[in-house]
C-alpha positions as CSV (number, residue, x, y, z in Angstrom):
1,X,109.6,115.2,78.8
2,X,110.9,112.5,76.0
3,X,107.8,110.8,73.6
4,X,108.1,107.1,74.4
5,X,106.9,106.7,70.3
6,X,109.5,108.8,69.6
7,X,111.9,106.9,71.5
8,X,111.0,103.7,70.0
9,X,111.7,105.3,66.6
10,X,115.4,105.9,67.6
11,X,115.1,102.1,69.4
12,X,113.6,101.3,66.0
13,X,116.6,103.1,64.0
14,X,119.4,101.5,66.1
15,X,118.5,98.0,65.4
16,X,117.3,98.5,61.6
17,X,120.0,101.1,60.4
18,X,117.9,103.0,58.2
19,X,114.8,105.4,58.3
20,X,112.8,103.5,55.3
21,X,113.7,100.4,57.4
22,X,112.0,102.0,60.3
23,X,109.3,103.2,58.0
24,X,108.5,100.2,56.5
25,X,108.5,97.8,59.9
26,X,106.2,100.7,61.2
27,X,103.9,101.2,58.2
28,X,105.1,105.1,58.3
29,X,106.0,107.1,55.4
30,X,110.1,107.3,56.0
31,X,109.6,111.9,55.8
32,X,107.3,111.1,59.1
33,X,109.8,108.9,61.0
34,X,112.7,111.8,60.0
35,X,109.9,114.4,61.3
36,X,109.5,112.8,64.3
37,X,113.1,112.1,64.8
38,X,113.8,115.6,64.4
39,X,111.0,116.5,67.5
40,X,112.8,114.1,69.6
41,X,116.4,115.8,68.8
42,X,114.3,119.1,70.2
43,X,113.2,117.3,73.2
44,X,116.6,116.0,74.3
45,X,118.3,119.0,73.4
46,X,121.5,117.1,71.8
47,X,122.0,116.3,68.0
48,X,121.2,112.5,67.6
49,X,121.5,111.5,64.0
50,X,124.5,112.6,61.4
51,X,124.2,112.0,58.5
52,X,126.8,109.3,56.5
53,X,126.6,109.1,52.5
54,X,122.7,108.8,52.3
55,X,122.3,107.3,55.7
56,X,122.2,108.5,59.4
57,X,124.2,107.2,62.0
58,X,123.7,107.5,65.8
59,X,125.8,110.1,67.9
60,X,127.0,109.2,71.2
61,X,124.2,110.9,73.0
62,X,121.7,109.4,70.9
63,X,123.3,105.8,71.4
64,X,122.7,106.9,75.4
65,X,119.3,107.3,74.9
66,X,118.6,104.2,73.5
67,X,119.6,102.4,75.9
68,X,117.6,104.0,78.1
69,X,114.5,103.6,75.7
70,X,115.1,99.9,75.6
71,X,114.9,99.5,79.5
72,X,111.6,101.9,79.5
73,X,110.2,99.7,76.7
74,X,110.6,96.4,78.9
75,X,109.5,98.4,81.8
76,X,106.2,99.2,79.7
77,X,106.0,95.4,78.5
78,X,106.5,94.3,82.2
79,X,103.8,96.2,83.4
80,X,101.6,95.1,80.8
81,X,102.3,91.6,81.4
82,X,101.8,92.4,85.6
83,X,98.2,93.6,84.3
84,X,97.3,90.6,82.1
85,X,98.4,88.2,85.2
86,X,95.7,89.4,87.3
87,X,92.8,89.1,85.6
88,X,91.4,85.3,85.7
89,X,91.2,85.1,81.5
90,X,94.1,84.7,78.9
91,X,93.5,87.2,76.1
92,X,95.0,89.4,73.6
93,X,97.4,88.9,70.4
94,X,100.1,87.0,70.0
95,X,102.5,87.3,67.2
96,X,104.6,84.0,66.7
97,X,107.3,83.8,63.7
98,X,107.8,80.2,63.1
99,X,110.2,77.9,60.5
100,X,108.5,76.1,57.8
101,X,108.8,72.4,59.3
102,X,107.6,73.4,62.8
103,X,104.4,75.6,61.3
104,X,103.5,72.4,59.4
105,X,104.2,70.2,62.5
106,X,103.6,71.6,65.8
107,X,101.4,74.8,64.5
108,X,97.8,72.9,63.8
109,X,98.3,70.8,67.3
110,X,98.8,74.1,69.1
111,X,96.1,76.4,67.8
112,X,93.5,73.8,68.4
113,X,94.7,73.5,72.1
114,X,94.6,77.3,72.4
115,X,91.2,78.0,70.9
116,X,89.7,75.1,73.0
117,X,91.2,76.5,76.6
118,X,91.9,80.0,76.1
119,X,89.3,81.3,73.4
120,X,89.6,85.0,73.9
121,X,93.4,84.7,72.8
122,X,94.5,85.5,69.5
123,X,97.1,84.0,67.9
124,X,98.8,85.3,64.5
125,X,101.7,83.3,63.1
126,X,104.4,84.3,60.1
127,X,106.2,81.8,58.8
128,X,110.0,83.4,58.9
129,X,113.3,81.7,58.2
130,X,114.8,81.6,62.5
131,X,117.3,84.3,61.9
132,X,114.9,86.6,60.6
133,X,112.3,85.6,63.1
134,X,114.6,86.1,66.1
135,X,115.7,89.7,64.8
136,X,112.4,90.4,64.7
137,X,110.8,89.4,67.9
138,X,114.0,91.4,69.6
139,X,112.9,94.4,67.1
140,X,108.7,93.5,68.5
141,X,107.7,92.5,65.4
142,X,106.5,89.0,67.4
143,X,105.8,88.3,70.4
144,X,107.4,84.7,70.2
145,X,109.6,82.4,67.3
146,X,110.2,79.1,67.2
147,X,113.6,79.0,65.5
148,X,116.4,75.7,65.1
149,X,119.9,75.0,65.8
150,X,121.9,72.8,63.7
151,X,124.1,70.2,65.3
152,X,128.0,71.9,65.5
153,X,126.6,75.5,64.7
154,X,125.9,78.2,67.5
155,X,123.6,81.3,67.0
156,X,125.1,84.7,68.9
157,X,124.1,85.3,72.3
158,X,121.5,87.8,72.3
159,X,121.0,89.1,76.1
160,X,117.5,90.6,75.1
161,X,115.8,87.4,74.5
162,X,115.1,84.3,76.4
163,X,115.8,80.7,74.7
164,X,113.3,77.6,76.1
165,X,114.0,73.9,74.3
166,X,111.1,72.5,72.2
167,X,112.1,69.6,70.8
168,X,115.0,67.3,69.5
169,X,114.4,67.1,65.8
170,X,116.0,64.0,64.1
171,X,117.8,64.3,60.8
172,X,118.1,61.3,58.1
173,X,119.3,60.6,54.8
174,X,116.2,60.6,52.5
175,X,116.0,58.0,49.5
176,X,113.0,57.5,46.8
177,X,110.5,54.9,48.5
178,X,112.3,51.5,46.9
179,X,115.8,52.5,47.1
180,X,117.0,48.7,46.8
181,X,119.2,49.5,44.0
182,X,121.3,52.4,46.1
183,X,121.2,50.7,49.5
184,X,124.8,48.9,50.2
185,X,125.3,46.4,52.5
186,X,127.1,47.2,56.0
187,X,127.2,50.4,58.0
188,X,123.4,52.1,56.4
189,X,124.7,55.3,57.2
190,X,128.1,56.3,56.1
191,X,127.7,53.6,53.7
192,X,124.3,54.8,51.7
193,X,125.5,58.3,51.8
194,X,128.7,57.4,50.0
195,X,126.3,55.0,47.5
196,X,123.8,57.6,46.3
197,X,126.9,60.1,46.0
198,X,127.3,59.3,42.8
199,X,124.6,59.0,40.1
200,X,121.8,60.9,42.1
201,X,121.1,64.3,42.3
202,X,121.0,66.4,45.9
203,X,117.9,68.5,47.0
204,X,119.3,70.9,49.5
205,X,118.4,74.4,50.9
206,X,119.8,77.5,49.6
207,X,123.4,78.4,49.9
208,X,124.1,80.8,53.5
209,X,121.3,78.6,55.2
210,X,122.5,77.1,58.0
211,X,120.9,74.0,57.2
212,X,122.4,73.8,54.1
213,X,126.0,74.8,55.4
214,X,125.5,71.7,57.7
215,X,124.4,69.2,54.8
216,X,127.4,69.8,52.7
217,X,129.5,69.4,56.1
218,X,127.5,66.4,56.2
219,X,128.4,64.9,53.3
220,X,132.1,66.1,53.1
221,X,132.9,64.0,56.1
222,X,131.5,61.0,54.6
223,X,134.3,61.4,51.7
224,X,132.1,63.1,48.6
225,X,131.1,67.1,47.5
226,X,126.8,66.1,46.7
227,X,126.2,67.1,43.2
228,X,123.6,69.9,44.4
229,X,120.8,70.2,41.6
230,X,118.3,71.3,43.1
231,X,118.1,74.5,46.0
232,X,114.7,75.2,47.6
233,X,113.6,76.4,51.1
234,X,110.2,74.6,50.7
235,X,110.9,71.1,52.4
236,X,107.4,70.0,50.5
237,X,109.4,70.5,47.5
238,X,112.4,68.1,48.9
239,X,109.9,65.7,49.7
240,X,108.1,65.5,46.2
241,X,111.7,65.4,44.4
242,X,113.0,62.6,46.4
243,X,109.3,60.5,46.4
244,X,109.8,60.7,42.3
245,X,113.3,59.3,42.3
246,X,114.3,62.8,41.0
247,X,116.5,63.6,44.0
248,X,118.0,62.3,47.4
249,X,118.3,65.2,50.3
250,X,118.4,65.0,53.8
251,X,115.0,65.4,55.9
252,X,114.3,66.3,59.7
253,X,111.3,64.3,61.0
254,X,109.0,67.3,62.0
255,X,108.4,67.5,57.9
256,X,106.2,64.8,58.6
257,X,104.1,65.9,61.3
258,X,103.1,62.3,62.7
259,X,102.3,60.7,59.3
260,X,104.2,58.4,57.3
261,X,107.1,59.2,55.6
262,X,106.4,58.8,52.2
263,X,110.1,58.1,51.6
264,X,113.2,55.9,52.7
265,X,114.5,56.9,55.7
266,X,118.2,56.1,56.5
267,X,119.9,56.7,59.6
268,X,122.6,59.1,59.4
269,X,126.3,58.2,60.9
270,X,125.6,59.6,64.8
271,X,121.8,60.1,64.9
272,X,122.3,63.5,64.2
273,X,119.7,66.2,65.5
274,X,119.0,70.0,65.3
275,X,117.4,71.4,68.5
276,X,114.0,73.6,67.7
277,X,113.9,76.4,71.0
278,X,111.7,79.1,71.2
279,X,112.7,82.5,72.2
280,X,110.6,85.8,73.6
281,X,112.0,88.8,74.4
282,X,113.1,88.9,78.7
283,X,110.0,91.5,79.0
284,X,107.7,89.5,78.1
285,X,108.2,86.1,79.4
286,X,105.9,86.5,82.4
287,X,102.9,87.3,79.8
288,X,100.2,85.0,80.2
289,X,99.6,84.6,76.2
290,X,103.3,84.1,75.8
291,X,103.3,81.5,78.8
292,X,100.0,79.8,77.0
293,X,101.3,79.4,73.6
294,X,104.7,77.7,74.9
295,X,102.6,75.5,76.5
296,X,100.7,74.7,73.8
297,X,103.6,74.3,71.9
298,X,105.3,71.9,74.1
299,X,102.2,69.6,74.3
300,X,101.8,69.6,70.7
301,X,105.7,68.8,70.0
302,X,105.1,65.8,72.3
303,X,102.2,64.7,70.4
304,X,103.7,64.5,67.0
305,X,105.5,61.5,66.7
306,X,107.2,60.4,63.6
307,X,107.7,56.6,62.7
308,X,110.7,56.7,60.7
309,X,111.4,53.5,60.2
310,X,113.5,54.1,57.0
């Protein structure tokens, strides 16, 4: 008979692609996951790892087995989700990874709705850039993410997870509260993000984000290359840069969770904006936490308006 903790190792080993990987999502010393690999190998009778250079690599056989191990795993989540339907209370963990802007705006609103209806259930939540977060709750690291789309950029289909709109986040051009000076006359969009193209510095987020990928897209089709001085992933950051007159950027309105911007806001050429989603692995969609929090989350998304008048 196969170890089911033995065959989430391999699971474990296929998705991270290395045994101190493994060790460290785990908290297992990477000699004990190699031990335990090794048991496994005895169980199923076949050679499962090879080694290549100073990793291992999957053979064939083990590649078969973890398919297999994936489907138990779901069956196991399944049934625990079957369980936690019939009794008459919502309890448990729930492990949500969650992008900076959403944690600040739709987080609070949600945990409060939560502990007031469904006290037994506890809720931990990581804030994790959405790529990472999605990897993670497909590896079980979470239970749920709340991750974003940029406008014109796709994420890969992933058949192991579900994906449920949140919200419509609106982007705009952000300018330092009396932004007279850099305001032209006629179209507000194109035209103020050709004005403050020269002259001002750009706030953006780091290079290989796709945020940042779409901001310099952005810009580029309204004629100009933004003269990028400052790179942060902290959107609090953006905020305090462009409120000083240090910077201008571009800001979706969750940063403001309901309150007022603090900046000017400028329509951008389209009314662009990025979709937030959340996704939970196709196991565990039936779980009455994971139901609970999406609720939660959807209630508090429709709470938290933003008057962005610009």
């Amino acid at each position: 008979m196969l170890d089911v903790r033995r065959l989430r190792l391999l699971v474990e080993l296929s998705q991270r692609g290395t045994l101190s990987a493994v060790a460290e999502a785990l908290s297992y010393s990477p000699s004990s996951v190699s031990q335990q690999l090794s048991q496994l190998e005895r169980e199923a009778g076949v050679p499962l790892l090879v080694q290549a250079g100073r990793r291992v690599q999957l053979t064939p056989q083990a590649e078969l087995l973890v398919s297999h191990a994936r489907a138990v795993l779901d069956r196991l989540e399944e049934a625990e989700a079957d369980v936690a339907r019939s009794l008459t209370d919502v309890g448990g963990t729930v492990r949500i990874a969650v992008f900076q802007s959403a944690a600040h705006a739709m987080v609070p609103q949600a945990l409060t709705l939560l502990r007031a209806e469904h006290p037994n259930l506890r809720v931990e939540v990581t804030e994790r850039e959405p790529d990472a977060g999605l990897f993670e709750v497909a590896a079980r690291d979470f239970d749920l993410v709340i991750a974003e789309q940029y406008p014109g950029h796709t994420r890969a289909h992933r058949d192991d997870l579900d994906r449920v709109h949140l919200a419509a986040d609106a982007i705009r051009l952000a300018l330092p509260p009396h932004p007279t000076r850099l305001m032209p006359r006629g179209d507000p969009g194109a035209d103020a993000m050709r004005a403050v193209a020269t002259g001002m510095p750009w706030v953006l987020e780091p290079k290989g984000t796709a945020s940042r990928e779409w901001a310099e897209q952005l810009c580029r089709d309204a004629g100009f290359e933004p003269d990028v001085r400052f790179e942060s992933a902290d959107l609090m950051a953006h905020i305090r840069l462009i409120r000083t007159g240090n910077a201008v950027g571009l800001l979706p309105d969750l940063v403001w969770a309901g309150e007022a911007p603090s900046v000017a806001l400028v329509d951008l050429p389209g009314h662009p904006q990025r979709e937030v989603f959340t996704s939970t692995r196709l196991a565990a969609v039936a779980r009455p936490a994971v139901v609970a929090c999406r609720d939660a989350l959807v209630r508090a998304s429709q709470a938290t308006a933003t008057p962005a008048d610009g």
